[in-house]
Backbone bond lengths (Angstrom), bond angles and torsions (degrees), N, CA, C in turn:
res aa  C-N    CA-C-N  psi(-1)  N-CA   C-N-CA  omega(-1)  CA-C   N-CA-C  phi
1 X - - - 1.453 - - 1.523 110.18 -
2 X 0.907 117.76 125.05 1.905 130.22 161.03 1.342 99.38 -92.61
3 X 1.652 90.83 130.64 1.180 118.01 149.29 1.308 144.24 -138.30
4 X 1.451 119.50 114.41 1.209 132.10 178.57 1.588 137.09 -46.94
5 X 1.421 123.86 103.37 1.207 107.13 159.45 1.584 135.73 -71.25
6 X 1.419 112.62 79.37 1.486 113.13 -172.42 1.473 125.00 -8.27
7 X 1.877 98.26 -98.37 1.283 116.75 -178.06 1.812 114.79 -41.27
8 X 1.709 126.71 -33.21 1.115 125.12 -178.45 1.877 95.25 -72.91
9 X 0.782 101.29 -64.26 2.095 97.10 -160.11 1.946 83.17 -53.37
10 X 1.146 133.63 -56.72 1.612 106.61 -166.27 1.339 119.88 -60.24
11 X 1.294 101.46 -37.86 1.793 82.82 159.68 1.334 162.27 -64.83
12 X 1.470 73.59 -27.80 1.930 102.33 161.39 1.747 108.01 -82.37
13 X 1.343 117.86 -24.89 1.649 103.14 157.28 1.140 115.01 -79.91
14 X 1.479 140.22 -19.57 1.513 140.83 173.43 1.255 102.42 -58.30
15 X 1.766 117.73 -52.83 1.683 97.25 -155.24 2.024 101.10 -86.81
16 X 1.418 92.48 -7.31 1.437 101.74 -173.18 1.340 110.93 -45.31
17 X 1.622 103.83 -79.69 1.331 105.12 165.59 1.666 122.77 -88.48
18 X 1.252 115.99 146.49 1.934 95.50 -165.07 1.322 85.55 -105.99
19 X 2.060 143.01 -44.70 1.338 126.65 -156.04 1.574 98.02 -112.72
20 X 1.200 111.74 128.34 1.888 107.76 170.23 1.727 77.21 173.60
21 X 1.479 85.07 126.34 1.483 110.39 172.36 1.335 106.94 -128.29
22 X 1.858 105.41 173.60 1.611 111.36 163.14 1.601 108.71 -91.78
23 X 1.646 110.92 175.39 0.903 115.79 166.52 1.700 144.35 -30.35
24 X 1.970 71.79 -54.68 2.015 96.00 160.20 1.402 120.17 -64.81
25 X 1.551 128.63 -12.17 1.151 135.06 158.46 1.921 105.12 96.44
26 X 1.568 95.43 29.06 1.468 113.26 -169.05 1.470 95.91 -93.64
27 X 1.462 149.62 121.37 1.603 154.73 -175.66 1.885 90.03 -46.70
28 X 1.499 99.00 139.45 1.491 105.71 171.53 1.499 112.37 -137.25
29 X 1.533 110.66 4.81 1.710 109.30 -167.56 1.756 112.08 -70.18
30 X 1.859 117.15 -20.72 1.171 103.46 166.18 1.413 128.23 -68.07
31 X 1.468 114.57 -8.54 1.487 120.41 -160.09 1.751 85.09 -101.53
32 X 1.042 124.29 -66.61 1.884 124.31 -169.62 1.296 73.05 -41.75
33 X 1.642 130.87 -100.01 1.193 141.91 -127.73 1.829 112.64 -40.30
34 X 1.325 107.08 -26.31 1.591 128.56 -175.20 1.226 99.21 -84.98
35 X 1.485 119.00 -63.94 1.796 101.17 -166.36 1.531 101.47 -60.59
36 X 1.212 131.16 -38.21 1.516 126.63 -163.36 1.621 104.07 -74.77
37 X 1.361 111.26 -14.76 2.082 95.03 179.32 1.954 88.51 -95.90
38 X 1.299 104.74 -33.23 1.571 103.97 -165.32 2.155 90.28 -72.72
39 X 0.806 131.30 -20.86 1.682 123.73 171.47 1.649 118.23 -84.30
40 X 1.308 104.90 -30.33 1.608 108.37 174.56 2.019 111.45 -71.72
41 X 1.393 87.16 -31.45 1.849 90.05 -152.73 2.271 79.03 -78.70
42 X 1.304 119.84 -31.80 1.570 102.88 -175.88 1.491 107.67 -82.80
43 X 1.616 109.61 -14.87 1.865 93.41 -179.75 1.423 95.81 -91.49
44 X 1.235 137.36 -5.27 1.037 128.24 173.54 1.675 111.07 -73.29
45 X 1.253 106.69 -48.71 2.325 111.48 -166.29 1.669 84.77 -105.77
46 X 1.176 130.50 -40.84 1.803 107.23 -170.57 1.554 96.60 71.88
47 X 0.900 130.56 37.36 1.600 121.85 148.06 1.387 128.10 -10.13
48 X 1.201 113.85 133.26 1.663 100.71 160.92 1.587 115.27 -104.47
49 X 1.811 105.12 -15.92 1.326 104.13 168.14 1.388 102.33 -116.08
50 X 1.459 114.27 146.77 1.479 111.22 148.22 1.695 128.05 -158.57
51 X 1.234 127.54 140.86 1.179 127.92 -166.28 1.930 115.71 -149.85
52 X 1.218 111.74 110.42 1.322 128.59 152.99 1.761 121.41 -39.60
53 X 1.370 113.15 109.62 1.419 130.26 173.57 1.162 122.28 -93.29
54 X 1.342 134.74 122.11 1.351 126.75 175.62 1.301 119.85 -119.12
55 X 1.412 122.40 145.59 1.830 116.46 163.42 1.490 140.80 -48.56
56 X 1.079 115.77 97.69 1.546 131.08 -170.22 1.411 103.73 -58.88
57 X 1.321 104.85 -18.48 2.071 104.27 -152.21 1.385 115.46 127.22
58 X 1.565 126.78 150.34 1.592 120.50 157.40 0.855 96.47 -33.79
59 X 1.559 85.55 159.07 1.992 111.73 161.16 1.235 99.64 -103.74
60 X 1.269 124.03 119.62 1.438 144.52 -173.66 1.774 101.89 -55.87
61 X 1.086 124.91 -24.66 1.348 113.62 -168.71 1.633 92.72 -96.72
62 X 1.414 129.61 -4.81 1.335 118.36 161.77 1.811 114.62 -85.32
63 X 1.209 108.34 -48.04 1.349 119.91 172.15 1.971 111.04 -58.46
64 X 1.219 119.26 -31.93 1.613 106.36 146.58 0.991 119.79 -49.26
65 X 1.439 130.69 -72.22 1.183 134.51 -140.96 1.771 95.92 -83.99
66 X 1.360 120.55 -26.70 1.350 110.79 171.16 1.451 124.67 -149.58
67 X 1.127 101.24 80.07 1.555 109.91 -149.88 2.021 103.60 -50.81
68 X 0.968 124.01 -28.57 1.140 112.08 171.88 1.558 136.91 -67.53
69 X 1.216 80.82 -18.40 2.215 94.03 154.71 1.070 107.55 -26.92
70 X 1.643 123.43 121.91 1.159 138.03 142.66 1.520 102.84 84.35
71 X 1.282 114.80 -10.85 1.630 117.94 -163.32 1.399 106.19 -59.82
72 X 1.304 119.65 -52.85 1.568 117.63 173.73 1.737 130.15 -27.02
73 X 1.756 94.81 -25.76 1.717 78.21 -160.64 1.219 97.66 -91.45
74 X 1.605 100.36 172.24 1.794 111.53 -156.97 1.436 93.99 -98.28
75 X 1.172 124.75 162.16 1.462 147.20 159.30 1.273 126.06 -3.71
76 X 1.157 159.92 86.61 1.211 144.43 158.67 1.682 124.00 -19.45
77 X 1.707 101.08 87.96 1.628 89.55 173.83 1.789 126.34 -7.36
78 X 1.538 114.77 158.48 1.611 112.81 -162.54 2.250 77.12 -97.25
79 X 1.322 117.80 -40.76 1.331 136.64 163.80 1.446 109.61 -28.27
80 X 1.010 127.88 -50.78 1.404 135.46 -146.75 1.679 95.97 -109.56
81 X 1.367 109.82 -48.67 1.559 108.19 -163.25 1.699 89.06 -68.54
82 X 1.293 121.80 -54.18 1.922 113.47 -170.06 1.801 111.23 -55.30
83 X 1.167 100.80 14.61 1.296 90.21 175.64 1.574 109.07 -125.83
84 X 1.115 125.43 -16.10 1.516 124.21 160.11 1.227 130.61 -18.20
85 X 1.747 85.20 -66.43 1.647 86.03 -178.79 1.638 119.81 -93.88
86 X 1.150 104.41 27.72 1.692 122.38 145.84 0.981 131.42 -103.37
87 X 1.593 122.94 -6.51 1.217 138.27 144.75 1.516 121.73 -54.60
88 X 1.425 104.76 -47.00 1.621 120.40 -178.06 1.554 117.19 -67.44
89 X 1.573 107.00 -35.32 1.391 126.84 150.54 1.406 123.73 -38.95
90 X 0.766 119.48 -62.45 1.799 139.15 177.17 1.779 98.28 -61.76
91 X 1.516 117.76 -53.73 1.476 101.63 -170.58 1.715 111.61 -72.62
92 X 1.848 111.45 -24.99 1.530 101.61 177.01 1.623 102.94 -66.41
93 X 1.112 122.98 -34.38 1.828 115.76 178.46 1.071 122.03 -46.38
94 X 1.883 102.28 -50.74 1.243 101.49 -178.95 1.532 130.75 -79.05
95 X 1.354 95.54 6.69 1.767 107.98 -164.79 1.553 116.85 67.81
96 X 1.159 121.48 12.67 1.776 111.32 164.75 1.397 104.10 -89.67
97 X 1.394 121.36 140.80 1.324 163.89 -156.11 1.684 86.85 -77.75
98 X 1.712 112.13 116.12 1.425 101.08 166.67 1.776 101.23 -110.48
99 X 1.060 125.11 173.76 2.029 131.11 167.83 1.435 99.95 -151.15
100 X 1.073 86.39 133.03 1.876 102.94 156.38 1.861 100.69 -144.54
101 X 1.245 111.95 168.82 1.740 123.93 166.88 1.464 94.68 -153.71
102 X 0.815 119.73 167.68 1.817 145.63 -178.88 1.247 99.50 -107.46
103 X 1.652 107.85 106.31 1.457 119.33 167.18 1.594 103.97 99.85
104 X 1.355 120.36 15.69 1.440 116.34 174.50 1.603 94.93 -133.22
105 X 1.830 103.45 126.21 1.372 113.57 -177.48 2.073 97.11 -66.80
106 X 1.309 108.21 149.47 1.610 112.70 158.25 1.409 109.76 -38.13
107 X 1.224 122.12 -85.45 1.405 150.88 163.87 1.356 101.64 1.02
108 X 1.075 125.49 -55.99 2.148 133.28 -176.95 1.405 91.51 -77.00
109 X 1.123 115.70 -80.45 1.573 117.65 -173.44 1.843 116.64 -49.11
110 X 0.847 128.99 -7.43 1.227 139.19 166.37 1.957 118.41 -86.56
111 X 1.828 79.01 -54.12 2.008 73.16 162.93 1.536 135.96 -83.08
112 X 1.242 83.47 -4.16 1.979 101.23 -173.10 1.624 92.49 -84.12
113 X 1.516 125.37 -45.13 1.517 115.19 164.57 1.343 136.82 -66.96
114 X 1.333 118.84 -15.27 1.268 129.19 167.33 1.589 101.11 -78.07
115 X 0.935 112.66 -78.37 1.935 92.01 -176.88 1.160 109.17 -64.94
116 X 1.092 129.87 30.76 1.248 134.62 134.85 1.504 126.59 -60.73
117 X 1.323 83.38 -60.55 1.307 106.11 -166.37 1.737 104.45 -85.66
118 X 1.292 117.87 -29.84 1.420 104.16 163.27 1.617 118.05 -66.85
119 X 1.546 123.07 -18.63 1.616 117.87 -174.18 1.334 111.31 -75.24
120 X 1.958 101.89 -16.41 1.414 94.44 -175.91 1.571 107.94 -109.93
121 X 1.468 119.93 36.10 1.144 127.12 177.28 1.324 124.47 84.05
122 X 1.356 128.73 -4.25 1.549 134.06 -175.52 1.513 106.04 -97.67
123 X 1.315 98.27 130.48 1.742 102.93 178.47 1.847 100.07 -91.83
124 X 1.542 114.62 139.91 1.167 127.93 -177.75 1.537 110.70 -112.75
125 X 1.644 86.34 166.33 1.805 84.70 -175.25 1.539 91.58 -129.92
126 X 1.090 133.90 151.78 1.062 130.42 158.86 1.476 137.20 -104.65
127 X 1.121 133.26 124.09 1.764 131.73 -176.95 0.885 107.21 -60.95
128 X 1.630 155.92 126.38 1.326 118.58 157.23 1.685 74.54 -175.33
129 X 1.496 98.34 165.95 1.792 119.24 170.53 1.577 101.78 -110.43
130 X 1.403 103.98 5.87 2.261 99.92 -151.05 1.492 90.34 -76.83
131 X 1.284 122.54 137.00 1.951 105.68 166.36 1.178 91.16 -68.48
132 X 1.348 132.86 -59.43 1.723 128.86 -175.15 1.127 116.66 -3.20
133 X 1.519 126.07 -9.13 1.542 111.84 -161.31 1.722 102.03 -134.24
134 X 1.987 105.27 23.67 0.992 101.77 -158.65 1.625 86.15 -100.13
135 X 1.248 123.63 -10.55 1.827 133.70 147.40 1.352 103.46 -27.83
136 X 1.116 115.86 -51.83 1.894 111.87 -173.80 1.489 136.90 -76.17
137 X 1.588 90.86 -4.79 1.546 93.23 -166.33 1.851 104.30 -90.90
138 X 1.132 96.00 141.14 1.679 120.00 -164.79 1.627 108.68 -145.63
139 X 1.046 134.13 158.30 1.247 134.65 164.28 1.586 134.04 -63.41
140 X 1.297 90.15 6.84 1.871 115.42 157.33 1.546 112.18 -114.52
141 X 1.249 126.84 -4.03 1.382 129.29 -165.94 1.739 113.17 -149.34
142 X 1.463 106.82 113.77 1.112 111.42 148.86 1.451 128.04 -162.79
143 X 1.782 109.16 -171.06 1.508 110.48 -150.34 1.508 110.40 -112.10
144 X 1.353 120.90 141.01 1.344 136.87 168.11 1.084 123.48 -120.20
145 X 1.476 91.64 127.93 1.844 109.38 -177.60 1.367 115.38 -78.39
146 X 1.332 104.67 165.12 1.471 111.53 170.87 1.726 146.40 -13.45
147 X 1.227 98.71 -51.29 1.340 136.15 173.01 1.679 86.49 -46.06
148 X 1.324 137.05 -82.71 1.363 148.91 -124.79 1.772 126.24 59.16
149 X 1.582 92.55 -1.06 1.738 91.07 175.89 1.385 112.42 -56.12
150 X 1.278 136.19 178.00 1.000 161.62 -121.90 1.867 96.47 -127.44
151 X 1.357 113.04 -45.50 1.134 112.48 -152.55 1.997 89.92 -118.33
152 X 1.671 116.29 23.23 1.856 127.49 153.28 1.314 102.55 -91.78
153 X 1.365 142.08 2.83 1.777 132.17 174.61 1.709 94.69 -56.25
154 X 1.307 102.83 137.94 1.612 122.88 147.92 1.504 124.31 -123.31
155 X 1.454 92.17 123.97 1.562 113.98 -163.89 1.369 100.97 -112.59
156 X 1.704 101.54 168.98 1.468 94.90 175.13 1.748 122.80 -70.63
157 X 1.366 106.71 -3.45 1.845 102.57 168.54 1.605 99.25 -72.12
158 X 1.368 95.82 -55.55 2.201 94.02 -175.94 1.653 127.84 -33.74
159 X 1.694 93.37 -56.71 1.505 104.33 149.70 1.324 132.12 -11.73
160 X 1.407 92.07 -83.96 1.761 97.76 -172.95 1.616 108.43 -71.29
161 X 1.551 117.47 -14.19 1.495 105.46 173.02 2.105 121.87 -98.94
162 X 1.462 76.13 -1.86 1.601 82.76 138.37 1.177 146.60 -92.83
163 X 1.225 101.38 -35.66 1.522 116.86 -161.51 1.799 117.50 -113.07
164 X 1.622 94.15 -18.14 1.667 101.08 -165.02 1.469 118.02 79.21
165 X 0.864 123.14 2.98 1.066 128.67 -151.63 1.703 127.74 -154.40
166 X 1.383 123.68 141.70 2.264 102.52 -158.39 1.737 80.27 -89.72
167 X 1.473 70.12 -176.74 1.890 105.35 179.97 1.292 88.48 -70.12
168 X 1.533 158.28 -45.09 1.464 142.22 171.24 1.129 133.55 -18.92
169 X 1.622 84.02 -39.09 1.779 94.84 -164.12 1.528 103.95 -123.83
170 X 1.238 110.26 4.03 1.623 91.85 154.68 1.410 150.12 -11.26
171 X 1.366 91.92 -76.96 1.804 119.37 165.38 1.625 94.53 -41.52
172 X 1.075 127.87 -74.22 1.971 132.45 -159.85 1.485 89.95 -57.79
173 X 1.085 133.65 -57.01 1.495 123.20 -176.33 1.211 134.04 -61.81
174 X 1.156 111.86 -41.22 1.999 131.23 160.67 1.590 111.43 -60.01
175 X 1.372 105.18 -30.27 1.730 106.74 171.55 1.556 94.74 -95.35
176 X 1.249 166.74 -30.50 1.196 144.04 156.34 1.138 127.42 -56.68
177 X 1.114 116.08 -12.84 1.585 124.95 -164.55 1.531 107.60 -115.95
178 X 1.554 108.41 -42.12 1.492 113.25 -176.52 1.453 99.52 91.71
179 X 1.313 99.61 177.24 1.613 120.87 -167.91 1.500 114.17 -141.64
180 X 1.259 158.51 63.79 0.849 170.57 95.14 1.494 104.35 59.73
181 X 1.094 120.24 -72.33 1.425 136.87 -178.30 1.487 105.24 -54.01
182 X 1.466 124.60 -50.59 1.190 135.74 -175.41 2.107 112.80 -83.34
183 X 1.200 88.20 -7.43 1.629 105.22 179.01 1.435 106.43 71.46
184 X 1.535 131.37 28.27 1.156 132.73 177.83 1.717 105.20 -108.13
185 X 1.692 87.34 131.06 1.836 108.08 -171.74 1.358 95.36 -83.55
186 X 1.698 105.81 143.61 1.796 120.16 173.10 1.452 93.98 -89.47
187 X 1.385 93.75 -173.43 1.671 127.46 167.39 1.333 98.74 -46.62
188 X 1.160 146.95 127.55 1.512 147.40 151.05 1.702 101.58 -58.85
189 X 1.765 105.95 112.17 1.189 112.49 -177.23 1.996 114.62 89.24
190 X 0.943 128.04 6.57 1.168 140.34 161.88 1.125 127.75 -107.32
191 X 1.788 117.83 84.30 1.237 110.98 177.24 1.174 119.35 -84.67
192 X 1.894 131.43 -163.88 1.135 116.72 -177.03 1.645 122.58 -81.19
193 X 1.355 98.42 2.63 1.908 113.57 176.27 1.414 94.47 -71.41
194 X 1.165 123.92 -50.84 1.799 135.40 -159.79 1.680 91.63 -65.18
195 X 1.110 112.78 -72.74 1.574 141.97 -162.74 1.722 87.96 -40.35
196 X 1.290 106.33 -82.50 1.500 111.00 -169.42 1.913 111.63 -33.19
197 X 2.094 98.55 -57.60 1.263 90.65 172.28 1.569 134.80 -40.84
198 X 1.031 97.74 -53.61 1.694 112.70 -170.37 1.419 106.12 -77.42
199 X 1.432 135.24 11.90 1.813 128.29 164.72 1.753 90.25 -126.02
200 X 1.153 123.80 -4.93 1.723 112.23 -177.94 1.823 87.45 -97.43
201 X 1.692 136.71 -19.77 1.254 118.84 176.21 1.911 96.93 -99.08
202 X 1.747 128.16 -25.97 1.260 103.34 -167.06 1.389 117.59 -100.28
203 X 1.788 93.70 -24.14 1.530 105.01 166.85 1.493 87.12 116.60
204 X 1.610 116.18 -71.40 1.654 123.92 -178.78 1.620 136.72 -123.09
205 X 1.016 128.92 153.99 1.387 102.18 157.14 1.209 145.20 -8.82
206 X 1.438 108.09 -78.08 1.431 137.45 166.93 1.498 123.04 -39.39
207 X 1.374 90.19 -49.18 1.915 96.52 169.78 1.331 116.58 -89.31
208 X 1.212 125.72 -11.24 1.811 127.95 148.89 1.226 100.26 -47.65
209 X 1.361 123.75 -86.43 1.648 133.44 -174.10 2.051 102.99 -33.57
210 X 0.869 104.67 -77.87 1.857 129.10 164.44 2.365 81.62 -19.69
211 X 0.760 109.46 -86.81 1.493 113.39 -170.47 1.821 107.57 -85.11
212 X 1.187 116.78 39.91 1.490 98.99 -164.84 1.895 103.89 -82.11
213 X 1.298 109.93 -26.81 1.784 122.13 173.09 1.902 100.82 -28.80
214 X 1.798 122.39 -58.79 0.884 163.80 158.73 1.607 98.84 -19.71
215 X 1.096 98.53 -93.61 1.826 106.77 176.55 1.420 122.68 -16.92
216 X 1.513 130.83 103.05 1.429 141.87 -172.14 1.373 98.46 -121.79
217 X 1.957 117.70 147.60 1.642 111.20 -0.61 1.493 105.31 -72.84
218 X 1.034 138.17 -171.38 1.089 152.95 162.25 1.561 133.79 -50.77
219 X 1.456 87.11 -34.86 2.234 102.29 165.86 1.180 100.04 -71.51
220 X 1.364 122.14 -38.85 2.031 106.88 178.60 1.508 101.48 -82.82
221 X 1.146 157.97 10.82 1.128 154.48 175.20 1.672 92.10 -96.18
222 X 1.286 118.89 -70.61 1.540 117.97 166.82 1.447 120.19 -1.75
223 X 1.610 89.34 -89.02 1.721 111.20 173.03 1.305 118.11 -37.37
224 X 1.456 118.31 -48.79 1.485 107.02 167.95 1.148 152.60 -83.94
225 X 2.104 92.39 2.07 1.271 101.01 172.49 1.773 96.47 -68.14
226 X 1.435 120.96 -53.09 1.023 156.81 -167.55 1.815 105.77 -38.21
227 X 1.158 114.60 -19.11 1.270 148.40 178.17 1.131 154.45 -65.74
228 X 1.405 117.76 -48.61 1.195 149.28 -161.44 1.700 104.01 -65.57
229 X 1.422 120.84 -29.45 1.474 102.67 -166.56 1.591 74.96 -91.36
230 X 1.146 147.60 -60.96 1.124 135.78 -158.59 1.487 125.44 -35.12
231 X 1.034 104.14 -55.94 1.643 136.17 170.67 1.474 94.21 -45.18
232 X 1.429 111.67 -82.10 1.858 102.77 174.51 0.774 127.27 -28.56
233 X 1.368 149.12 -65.82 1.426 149.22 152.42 1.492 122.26 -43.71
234 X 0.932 112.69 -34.35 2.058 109.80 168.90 1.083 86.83 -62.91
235 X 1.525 155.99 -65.22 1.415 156.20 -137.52 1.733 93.52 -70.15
236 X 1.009 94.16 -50.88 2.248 107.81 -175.90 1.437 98.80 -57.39
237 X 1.048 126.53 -38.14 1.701 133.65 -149.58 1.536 106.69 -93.70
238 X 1.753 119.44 -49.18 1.072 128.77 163.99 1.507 130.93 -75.02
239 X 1.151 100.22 -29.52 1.996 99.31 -172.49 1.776 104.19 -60.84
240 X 0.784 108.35 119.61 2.293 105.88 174.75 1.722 97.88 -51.26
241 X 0.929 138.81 -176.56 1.229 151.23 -171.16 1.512 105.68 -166.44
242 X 1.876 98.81 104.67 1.594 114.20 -171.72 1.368 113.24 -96.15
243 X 1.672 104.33 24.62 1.577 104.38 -166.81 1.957 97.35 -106.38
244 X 1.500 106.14 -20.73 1.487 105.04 -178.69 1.797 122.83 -50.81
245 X 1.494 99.47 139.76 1.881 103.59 175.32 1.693 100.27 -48.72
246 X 1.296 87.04 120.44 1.487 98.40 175.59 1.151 110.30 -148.24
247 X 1.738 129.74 74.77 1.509 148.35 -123.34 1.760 93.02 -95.23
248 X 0.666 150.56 60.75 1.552 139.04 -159.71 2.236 89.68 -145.25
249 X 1.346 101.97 142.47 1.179 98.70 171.91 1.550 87.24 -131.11
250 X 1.798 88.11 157.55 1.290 90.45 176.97 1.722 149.82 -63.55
251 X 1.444 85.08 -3.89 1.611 94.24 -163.56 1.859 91.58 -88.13
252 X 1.452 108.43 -25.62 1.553 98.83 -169.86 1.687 92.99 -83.06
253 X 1.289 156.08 36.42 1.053 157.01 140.52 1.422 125.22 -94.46
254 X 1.211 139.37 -19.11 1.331 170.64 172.88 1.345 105.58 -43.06
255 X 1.355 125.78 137.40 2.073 110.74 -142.32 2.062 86.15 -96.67
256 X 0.868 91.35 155.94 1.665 92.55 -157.44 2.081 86.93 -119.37
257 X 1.144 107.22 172.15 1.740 119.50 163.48 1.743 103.03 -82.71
258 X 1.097 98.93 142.57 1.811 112.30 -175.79 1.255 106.06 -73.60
259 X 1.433 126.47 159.67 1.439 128.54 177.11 1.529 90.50 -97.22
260 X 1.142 129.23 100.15 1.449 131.99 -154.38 1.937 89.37 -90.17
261 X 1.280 136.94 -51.71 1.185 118.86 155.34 1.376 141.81 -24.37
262 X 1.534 111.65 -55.07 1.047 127.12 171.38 1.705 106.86 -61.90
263 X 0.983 146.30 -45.58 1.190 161.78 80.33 1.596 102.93 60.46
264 X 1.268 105.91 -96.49 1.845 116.23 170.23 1.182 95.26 -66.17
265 X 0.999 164.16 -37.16 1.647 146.69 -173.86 1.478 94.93 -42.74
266 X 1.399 95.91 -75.98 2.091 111.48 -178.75 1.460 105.67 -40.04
267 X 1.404 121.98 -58.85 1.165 109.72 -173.81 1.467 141.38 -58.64
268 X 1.594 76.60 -19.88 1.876 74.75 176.95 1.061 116.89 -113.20
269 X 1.402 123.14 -7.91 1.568 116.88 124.14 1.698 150.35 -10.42
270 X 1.293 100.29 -59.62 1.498 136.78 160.13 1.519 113.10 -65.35
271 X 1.826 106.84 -36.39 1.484 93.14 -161.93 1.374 126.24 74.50
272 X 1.196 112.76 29.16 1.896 121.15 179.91 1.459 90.30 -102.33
273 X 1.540 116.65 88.93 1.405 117.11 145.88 1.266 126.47 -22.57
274 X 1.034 111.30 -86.25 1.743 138.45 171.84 1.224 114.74 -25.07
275 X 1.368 106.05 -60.30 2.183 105.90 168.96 1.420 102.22 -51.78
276 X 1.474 121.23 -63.99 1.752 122.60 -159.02 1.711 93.86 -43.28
277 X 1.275 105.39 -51.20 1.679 95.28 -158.68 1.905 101.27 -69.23
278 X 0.953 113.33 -31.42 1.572 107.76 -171.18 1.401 90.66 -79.01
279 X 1.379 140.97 15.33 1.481 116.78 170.34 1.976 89.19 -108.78
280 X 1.456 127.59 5.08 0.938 112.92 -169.12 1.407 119.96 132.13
281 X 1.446 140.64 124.23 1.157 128.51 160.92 1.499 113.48 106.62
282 X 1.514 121.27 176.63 1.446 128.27 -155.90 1.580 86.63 -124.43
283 X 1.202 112.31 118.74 1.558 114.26 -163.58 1.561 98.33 -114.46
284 X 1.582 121.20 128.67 1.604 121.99 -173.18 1.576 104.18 -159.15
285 X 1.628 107.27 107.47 1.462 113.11 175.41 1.288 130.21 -17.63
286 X 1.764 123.77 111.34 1.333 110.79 157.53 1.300 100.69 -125.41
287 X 2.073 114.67 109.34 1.146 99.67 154.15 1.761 86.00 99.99
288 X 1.503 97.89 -144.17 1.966 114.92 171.07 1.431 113.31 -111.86
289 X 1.671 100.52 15.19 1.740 85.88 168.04 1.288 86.68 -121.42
290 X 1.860 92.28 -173.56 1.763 93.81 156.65 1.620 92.87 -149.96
291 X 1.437 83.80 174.01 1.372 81.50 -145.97 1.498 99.24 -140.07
292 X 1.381 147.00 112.51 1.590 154.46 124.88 1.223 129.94 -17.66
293 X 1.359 102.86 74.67 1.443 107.51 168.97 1.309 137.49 -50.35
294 X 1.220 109.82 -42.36 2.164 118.31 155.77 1.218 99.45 -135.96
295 X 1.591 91.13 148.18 1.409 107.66 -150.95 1.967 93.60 -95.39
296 X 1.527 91.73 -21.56 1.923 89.44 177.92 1.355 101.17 -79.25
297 X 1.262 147.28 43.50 1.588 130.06 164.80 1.499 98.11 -134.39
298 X 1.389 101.25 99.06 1.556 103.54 168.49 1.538 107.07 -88.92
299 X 1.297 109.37 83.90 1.272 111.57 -175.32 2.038 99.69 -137.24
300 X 1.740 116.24 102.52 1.327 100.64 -164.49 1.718 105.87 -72.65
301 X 1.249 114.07 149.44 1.456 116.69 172.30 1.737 124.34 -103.62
């Protein structure tokens, strides 16, 4: 199963390409930039499942517990957001499975389908740049970057040569360290050199605290006495939560044949030369469409 982190890959096709419009002179570089990482990453694994996740909103029980979650980030371009749901367009054509809900982060609903999808025997890959999701990786599960090459998989060896540290202990390390991106504060004085050390000798959190007498020099023993509610709540803030409504069964994810019509409708809409001809045909302006006169001459014009 592939799975897509929506909102992350369109943004990284937004800033990818910055000028590409439609005909109507409406911005289209998040939509090219998306089908072309979302076409590399399936000719690359050949999925038999796959489905696009998007952000519903905080999860209110993170934004309690720390209302400054996520607060930092800026706006969603006015550019970027009108093209979403022409993104969503493009995946019903193509038959990949899109989800969103209101009030459920991607991130939960993404891991709640992967062990999903591992209980029912399918090993998943995941799209995503988030480390957040480096919690998931197992020997049924792992993550692919941007690129979609062959040789961006993160496994549980990659893991630990990122991080020092397994996919177990993720969660304990992202709460020692903090998250920046996610607007979550570390240990004051615990970087990820410290962090790694102190779960590659205690293993966890818990058994830091369990041995904290132990813990040298003595100013990091401080700090972590100093700690403990913090730490609790980084643990709340970071762990994904695989228990969220996440209504999707597996069979309606299952990679389907494209409505290849529906397909060129959009495209020549958009004005993506390049797609029309890879769906087929000798493609030559009439007007604001274009149009394929035989569909056996893959020859672009």
């Amino acid at each position: 199963m592939l799975i897509v982190d929506g909102h992350s890959y369109a943004y990284r096709a937004f800033y990818a390409i910055r000028k590409l419009s439609s005909p109507a002179g409406k911005p289209t570089n998040a939509i090219y930039g998306f089908i072309r990482m979302l076409g590399k990453i399936q000719a690359t694994l050949q999925p038999s499942h796959a489905v696009v996740v998007w952000d519903g909103g905080l999860a209110e029980e993170r934004t309690k517990l720390h209302p400054e979650y996520k607060a930092q980030r800026p706006k969603m371009p006015s550019e970027m957001a009108e093209q979403l749901d022409e993104i969503v367009a493009y995946l019903a054509a193509a038959r990949v499975s899109s989800w969103v809900k209101d009030g459920v982060e991607a991130d939960d609903c993404i891991a709640a389908l992967a062990c999903r999808a591992v209980e029912s025997g399918i090993n998943v890959v995941i799209a995503t740049s988030d480390k957040d999701f480096m919690q998931l990786v197992s020997p049924q599960v792992r993550l692919l970057g941007p690129s979609g090459a062959a040789d961006a998989f993160v496994d549980i060896d990659q893991v630990v040569a990122k991080t020092g540290v397994k996919p177990t202990q993720i969660v304990d390390w992202l709460s020692l360290i903090g998250d920046s991106v996610d607007n979550i504060p570390g240990v004051l004085g615990i970087g990820t050199k410290t962090a790694t050390v102190l779960l590659q000798q205690y293993g966890s959190i818990g058994e830091i605290y369990r041995q904290l007498e132990k813990v040298t020099p003595s100013r990091l023993r401080r700090v972590l006495e100093a700690s403990v509610e913090l730490l609790e709540k980084n643990r709340k803030l970071v762990r994904l939560d695989v228990s969220v409504p996440c209504d999707l069964e597996l069979e309606s994810m299952r990679v389907r044949q494209a409505d290849g019509e529906q397909l060129r409708r959009l495209y020549e809409g958009w004005g993506f030369k390049t797609l029309l001809c890879e769906l087929g045909g000798q493609v030559y302006e009439t007007g604001d469409l274009f149009a394929c006169p035989n569909p056996k001459i893959k020859v672009c014009g």
